[in-house]
C-alpha positions as CSV (number, residue, x, y, z in Angstrom):
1,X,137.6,96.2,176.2
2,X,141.0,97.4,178.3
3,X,142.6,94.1,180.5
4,X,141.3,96.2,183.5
5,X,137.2,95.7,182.2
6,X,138.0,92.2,181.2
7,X,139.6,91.5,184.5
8,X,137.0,93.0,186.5
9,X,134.2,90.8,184.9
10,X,135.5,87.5,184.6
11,X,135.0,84.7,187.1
12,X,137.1,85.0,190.2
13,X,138.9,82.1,190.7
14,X,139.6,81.0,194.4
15,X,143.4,82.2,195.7
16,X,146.1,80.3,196.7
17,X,146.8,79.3,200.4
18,X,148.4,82.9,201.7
19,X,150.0,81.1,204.5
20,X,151.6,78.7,202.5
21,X,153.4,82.1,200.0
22,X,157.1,81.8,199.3
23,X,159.1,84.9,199.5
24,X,158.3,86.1,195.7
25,X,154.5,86.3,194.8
26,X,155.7,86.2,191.4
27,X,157.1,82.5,191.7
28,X,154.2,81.3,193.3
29,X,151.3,82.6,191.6
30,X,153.2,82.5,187.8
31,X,155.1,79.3,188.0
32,X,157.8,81.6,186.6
33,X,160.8,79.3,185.5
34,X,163.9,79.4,183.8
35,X,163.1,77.6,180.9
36,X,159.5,80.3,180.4
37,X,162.2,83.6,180.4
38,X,164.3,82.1,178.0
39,X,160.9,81.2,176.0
40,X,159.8,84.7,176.5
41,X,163.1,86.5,175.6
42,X,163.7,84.2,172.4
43,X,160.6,85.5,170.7
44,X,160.8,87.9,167.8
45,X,159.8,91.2,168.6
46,X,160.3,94.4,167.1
47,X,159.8,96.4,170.1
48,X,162.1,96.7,172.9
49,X,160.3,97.4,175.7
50,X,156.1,95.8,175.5
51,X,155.8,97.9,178.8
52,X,156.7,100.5,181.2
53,X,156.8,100.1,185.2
54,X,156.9,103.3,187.2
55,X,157.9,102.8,190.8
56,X,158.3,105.7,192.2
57,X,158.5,108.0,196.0
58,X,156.0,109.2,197.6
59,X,155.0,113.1,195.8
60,X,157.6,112.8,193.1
61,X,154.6,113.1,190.1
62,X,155.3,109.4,189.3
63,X,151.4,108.9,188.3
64,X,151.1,112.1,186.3
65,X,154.3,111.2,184.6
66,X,152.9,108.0,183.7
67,X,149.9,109.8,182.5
68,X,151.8,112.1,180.8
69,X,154.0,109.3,178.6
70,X,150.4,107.6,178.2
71,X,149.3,110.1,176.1
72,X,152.4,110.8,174.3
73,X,152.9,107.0,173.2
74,X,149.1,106.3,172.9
75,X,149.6,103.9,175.6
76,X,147.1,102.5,178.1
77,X,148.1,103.7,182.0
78,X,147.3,101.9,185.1
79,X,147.4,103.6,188.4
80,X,144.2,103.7,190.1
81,X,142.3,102.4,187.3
82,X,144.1,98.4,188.7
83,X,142.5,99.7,192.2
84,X,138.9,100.0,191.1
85,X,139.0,96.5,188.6
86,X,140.1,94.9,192.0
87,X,137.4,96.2,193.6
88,X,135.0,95.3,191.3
89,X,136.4,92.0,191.2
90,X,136.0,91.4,194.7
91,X,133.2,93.3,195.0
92,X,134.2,95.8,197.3
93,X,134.1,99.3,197.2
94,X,137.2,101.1,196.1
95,X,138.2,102.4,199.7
96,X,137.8,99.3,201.1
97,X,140.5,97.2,198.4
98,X,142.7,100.6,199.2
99,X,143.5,99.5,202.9
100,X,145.2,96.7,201.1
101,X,146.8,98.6,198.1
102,X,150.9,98.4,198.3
103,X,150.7,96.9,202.5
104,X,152.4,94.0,203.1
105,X,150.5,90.7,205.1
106,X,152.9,91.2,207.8
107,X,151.8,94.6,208.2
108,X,148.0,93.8,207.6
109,X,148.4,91.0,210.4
110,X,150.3,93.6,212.9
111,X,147.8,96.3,212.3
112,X,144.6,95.4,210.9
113,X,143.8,91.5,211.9
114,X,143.7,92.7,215.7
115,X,141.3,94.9,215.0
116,X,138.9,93.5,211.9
117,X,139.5,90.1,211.4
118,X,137.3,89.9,208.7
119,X,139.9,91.5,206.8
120,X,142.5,88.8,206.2
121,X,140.8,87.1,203.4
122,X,140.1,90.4,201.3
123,X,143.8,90.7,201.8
124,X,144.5,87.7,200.8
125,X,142.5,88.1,197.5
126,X,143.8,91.2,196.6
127,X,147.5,90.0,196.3
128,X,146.4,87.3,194.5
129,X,144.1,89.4,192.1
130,X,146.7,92.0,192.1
131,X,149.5,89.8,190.4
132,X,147.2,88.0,187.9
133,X,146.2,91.6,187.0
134,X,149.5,92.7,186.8
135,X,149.8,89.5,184.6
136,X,147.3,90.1,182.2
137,X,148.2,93.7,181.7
138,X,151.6,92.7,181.0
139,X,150.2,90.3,178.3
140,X,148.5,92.8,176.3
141,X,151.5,95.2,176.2
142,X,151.5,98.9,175.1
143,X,151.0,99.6,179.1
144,X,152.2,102.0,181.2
145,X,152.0,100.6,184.8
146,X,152.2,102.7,187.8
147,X,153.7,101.1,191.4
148,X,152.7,97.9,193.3
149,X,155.8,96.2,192.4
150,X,155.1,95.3,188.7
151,X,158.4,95.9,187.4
152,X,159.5,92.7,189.7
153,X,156.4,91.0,188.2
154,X,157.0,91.2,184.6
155,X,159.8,90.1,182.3
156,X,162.8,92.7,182.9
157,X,163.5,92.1,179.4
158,X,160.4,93.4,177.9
159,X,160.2,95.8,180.4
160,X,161.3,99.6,180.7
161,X,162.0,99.8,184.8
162,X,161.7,103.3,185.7
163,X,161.9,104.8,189.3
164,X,161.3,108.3,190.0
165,X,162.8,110.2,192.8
166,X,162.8,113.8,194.3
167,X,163.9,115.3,197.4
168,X,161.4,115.1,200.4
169,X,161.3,118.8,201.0
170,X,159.9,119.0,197.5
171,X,157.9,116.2,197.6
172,X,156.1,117.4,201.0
173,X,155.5,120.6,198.8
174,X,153.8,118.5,196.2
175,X,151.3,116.6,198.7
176,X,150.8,119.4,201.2
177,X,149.0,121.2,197.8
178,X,147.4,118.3,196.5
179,X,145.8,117.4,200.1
180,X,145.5,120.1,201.5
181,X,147.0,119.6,204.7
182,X,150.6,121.2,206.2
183,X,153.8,121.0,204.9
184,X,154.9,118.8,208.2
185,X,152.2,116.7,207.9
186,X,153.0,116.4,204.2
187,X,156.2,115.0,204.9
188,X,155.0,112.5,207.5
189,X,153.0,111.2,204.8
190,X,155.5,111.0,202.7
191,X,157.5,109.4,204.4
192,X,155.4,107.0,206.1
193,X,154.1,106.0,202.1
194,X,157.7,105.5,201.4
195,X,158.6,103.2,204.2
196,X,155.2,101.3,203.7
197,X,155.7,100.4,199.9
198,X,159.2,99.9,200.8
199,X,157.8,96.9,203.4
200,X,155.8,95.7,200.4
201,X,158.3,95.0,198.1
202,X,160.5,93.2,200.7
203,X,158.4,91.6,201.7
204,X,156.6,90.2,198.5
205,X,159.6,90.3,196.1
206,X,162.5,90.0,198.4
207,X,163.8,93.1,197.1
208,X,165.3,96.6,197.2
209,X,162.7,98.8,195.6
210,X,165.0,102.1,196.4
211,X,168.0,100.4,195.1
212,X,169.2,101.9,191.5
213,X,170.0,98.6,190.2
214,X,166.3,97.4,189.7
215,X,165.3,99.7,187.1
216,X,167.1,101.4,183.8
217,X,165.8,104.5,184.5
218,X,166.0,106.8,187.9
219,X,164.9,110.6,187.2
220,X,164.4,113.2,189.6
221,X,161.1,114.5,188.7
222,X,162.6,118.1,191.0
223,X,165.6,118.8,188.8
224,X,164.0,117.6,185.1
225,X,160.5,118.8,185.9
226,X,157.9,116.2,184.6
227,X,157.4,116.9,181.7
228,X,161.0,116.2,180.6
229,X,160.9,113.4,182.5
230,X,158.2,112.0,180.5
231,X,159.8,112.8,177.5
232,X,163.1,110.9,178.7
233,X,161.0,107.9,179.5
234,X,158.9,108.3,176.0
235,X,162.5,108.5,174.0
236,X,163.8,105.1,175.7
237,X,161.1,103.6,174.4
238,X,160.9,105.0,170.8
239,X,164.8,104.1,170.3
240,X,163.8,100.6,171.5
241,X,160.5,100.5,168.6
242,X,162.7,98.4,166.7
243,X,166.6,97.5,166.8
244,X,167.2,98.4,163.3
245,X,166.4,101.4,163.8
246,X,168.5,101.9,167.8
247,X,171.2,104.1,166.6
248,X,169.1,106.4,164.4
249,X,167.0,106.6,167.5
250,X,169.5,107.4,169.7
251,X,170.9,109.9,167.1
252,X,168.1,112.1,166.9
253,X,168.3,112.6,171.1
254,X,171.5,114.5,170.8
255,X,171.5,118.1,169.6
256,X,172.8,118.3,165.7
257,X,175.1,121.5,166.2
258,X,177.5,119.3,168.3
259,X,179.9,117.2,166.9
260,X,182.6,115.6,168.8
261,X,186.0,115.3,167.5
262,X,187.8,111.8,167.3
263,X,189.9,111.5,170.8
264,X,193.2,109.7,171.5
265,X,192.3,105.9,172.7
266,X,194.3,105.4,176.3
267,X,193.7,103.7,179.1
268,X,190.0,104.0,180.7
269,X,188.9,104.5,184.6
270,X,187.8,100.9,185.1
271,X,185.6,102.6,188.0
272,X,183.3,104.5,185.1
């Protein structure tokens, strides 16, 4: 049964006082401590990277990337599929949870309290399902995860962070086809989807989720294309399988015909 079924129908458990949250979800719903990373990171593993987190802009192709690598590794993907097992959980319908998906409280009690107030305990829920979720899929491994902030959710170190990017112009390409609508609506959309998951992540992580810093991997999905994008993501985590085997890996990236002559040792850019 995938984490998503089990999740979905096993006991809810009451969640945590919202109002009472500290700036990280992470720290208060896992108890995450020092002491349980350096447990985590000490443990013998052959594989690098147990999973791969895909935060990504608005119409750059991060979910059919993610799809895309899924396949290729024989990996499990979670994108709308963590939607519908909250849903179930809750017993809602999927539209309903989606209000929710990637908005953060402060938005949920500037926009939607005034006008349902039924609303704020579902919200409340859904973070709290969202991040045990997030949790057990981690667990399990062999998981590529697709936005609401799990690469700040699981252990960095057992995690391959990957953003994807493109230009907006492109991107507004992308979702005027897929709904149908204008190019200059597109891009309001985009836009607005950017700034919104942006909110989240500030809010609920107290970080950056555009900054480069946060992941090991940024691709533009416009310049690569996806499907060499996936393939960049799939070959990170094929030269992590096992750390025996890292510079073979690595080797078998580059193209054979080149060889590089030895070159004079002087003094390096310290800025490179």
């Amino acid at each position: 049964m995938a984490t998503s079924e089990a999740f979905a129908e096993s006991e809810p458990e009451d969640p945590g006082g919202f109002r009472a949250w500290p700036g990280s979800l992470a720290r208060w719903l896992f108890g995450r401590r020092v002491d349980r990373r350096t447990e985590q990171s000490s443990r013998a593993s052959a594989a690098r990277f147990r999973n791969i987190c895909i935060s990504r802009e608005a119409g750059a192709g991060g979910g059919t990337i993610g799809r895309i690598v899924a396949r290729r590794l024989s990996w499990k993907v979670y994108d709308h599929e963590i939607l519908e097992a909250i849903a179930q959980r809750m017993e809602l319908s999927a539209d309903e949870v989606r209000v929710f998906d990637e908005l953060a409280p402060s938005v949920v009690q500037d926009w939607i309290l005034p006008l349902r107030e039924e609303h704020y305990a579902p919200q409340e829920a859904y973070l709290d399902h969202l991040a045990k979720l997030l949790e057990a899929i981690g667990r399990g491994g062999q998981s590529v995860i697709v936005g609401r902030g799990a690469n700040f959710l699981l252990p960095r170190e057992e995690t391959l962070s990957v953003r994807i990017i493109a230009p907006l112009k492109a991107r507004a390409l992308r979702l005027s086809e897929r709904m149908g609508v204008s190019v200059r609506t597109a891009r309001r959309a985009a836009s607005e989807l950017d700034r919104r998951r942006l909110h989240f992540d500030r809010t609920m992580h107290r970080v950056d989720s555009t900054d480069p810093h946060n992941y090991d991997l940024v691709l533009d999905s416009n310049s690569l294309g996806l499907q060499i994008a996936a393939e960049v993501i799939v070959r990170a985590i094929e030269a992590g399988q096992s750390t025996r085997d890292l510079g073979t890996a690595i080797t078998t990236v580059a193209s054979p015909a080149i060889e590089l002559a030895p070159t004079d040792s002087g003094p390096t850019d310290p800025a490179a």
